[in-house]
N, C-alpha and C positions, 0 to 999 in steps of 0.2 A: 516115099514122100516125106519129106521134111517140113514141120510144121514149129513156127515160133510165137511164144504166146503173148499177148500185152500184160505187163504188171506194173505196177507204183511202187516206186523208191519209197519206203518208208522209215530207214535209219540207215545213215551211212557207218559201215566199220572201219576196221585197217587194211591195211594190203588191196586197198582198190574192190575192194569188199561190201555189199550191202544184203541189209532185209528187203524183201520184195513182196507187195501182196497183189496173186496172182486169184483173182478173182474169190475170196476169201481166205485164201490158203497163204500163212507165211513160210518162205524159202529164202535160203543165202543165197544168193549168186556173184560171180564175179563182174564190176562192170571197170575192167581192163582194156575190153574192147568201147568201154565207151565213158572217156574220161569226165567226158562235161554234164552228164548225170549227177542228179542234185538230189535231196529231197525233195519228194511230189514230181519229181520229173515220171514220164510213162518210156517205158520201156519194150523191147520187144526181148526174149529171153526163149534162148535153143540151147540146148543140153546145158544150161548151166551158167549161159554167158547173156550179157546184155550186147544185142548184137547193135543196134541201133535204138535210138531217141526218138520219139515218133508224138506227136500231138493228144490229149485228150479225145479228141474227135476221133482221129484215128485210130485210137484203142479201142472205143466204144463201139466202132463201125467193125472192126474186127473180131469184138466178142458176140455181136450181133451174127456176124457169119459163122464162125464159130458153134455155137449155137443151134443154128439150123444142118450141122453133120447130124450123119446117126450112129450115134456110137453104139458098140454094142453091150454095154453092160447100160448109158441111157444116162447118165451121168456127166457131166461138163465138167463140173466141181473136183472127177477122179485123175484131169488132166493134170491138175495142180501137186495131189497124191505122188504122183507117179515121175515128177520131175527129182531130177536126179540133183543131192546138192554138191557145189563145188567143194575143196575141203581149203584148206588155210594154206 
């Protein structure tokens, strides 16, 4: 199963490149797949990439589900960890 997380554009770089804070956790990712990403825009992010643009609301509703997994080390916060960064 494939799971993509919401995060917030928080500085844009070069090469279609941004900081993303994925529920406290800061990661580069590429958003190549999603040119109209801004600063503050919410994003959905799978291995690396911003795969889609997706509302406020809709982020929120999705870390709420999120949330309710049971992970086995019990952690949400380790999802962010464990994201893989794109490189340059």
């Amino acid at each position: 199963m494939c799971l993509a997380i919401p995060a917030q554009v928080i500085l844009m770089n070069e090469n279609q490149m941004a900081e993303v804070d994925i529920h406290g956790v800061t990661r580069t990712v590429s958003l190549s797949m999603t040119p109209e990403a801004e600063v503050g825009s919410w994003v959905l992010i799978h291995a690396g990439f911003a795969i889609q643009v997706v509302d406020e609301e809709f982020a929120a509703e999705s870390w709420e589900l999120i949330e309710q997994i049971e992970w086995d080390d019990g952690d949400v916060a380790s999802l962010g960890a464990d994201t893989a960064e794109v490189g340059v």
